[in-house]
C-alpha positions in Angstrom: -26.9 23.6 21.6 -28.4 20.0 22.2 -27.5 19.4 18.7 -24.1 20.9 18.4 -23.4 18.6 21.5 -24.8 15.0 19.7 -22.3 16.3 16.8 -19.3 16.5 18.7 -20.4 12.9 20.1 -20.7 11.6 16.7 -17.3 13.4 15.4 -15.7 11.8 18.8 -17.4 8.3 18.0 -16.0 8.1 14.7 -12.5 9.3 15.6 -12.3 6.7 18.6 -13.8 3.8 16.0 -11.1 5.1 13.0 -8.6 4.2 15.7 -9.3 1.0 17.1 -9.3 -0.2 13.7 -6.1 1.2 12.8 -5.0 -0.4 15.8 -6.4 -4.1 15.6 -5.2 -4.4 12.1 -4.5 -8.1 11.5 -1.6 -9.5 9.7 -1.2 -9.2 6.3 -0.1 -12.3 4.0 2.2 -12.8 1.3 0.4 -11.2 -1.8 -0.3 -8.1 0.7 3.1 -7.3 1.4 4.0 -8.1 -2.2 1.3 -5.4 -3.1 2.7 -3.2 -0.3 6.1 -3.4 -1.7 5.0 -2.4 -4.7 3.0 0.8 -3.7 6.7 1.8 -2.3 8.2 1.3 -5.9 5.7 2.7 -7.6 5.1 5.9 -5.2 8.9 6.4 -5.9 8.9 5.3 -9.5 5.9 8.0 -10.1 7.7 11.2 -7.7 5.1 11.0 -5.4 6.7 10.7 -1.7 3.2 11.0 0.2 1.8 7.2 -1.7 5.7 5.8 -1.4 5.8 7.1 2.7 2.3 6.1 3.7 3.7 2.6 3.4 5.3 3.4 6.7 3.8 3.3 9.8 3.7 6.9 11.8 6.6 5.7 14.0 8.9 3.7 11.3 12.7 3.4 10.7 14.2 3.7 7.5 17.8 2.8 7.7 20.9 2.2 6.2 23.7 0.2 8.5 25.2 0.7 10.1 24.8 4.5 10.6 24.8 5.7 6.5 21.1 7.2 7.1 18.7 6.9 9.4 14.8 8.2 9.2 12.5 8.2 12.2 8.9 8.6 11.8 6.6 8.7 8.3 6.7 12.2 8.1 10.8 12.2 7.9 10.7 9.2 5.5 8.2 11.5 3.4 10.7 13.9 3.2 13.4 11.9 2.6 11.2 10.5 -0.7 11.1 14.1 -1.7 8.3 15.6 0.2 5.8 17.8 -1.8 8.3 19.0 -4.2 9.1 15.9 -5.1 13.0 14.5 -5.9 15.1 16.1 -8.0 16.1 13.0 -10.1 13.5 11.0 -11.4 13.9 7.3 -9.6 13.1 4.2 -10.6 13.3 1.3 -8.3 12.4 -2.4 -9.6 11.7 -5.3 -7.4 13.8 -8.7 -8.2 12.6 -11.0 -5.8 10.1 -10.5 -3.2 9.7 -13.0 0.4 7.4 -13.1 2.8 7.7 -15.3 6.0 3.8 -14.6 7.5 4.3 -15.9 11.0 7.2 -14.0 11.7 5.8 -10.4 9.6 9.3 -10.2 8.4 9.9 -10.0 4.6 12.5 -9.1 2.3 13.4 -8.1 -1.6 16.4 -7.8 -3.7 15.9 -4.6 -6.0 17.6 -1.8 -8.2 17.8 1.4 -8.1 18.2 4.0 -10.9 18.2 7.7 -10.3 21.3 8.9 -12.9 23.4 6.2 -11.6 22.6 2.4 -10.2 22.6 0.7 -7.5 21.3 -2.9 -6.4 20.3 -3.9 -3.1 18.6 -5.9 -0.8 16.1 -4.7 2.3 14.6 -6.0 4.7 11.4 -5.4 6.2 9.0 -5.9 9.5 5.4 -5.2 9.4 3.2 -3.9 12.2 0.1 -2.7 12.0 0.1 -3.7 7.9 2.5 -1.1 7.3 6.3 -1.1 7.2 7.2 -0.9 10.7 11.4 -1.2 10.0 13.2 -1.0 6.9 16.3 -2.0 6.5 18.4 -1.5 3.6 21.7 -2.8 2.0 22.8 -1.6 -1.7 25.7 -1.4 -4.2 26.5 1.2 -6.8 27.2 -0.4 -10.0 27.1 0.2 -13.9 26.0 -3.1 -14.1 22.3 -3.6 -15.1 20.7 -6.2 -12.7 21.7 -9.2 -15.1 25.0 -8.3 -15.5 25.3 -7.7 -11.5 24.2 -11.4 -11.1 25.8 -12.9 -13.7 27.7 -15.7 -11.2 24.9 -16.3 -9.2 21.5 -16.3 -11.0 18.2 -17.0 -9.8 
């Protein structure tokens, strides 16, 4: 019994230490949310919704403005990446540019998106807890590859 209880302690010790670190994560810097970004493409470019949605903090928003789609919470973002089964299409998304403003948490990216058809966009981001807290997303369908889309404007 005595020992049974000085488990439970030590499962309860470790729990409560697991979370105050989650919790008192600092900020991240610029090749940290690069990375991060990254992990989101490549969890998407590879099917795998679970590495693409852990990105996410438990309690993000995914959206699309103004009220396109909407996605509360890590687990619905999971889904929305395809969930165990995975997405139907294959996607691949490439990053184009990639900014990080550290004092603020608050970064953004221009990328492209091909699953079957195109589409280029822009997002932008807030981090919390060294996780996407808010994602916000803009995007345009086009037949355009990325240089072609940019062709007036290049940088």
């Amino acid at each position: 019994m005595k020992r049974t209880l000085l488990f439970c302690f030590f499962l309860f010790g470790l729990f409560v230490e697991s979370q105050a670190q989650l919790g008192n994560r600092k900020p991240i810097n610029r090749a940290e949310f690069i990375r991060l970004m990254q992990t989101v493409a490549a969890g998407l470019n590879e099917n795998n919704g679970r590495k693409a949605a852990d990105c996410f903090t438990l309690d993000a928003i995914y959206s699309e403005p103004p009220n396109k789609q909407i996605y509360r919470g890590r687990d619905r973002i999971f889904e929305f990446f395809g969930g165990w089964k995975g997405r139907p299409k294959v996607v691949q998304m490439v990053w184009h540019h990639l900014t990080f403003d550290e004092q603020t948490q608050v970064g953004s990216g221009e990328f492209t998106l091909t699953n079957g058809s195109s589409a280029h966009g822009m997002v932008s981001v807030k981090i919390r807890e060294g996780l996407i807290g808010n994602w916000r997303e803009y995007f345009y369908q086009s037949a355009l590859d990325w240089n072609g889309f940019i062709l007036q404007n290049p940088f």
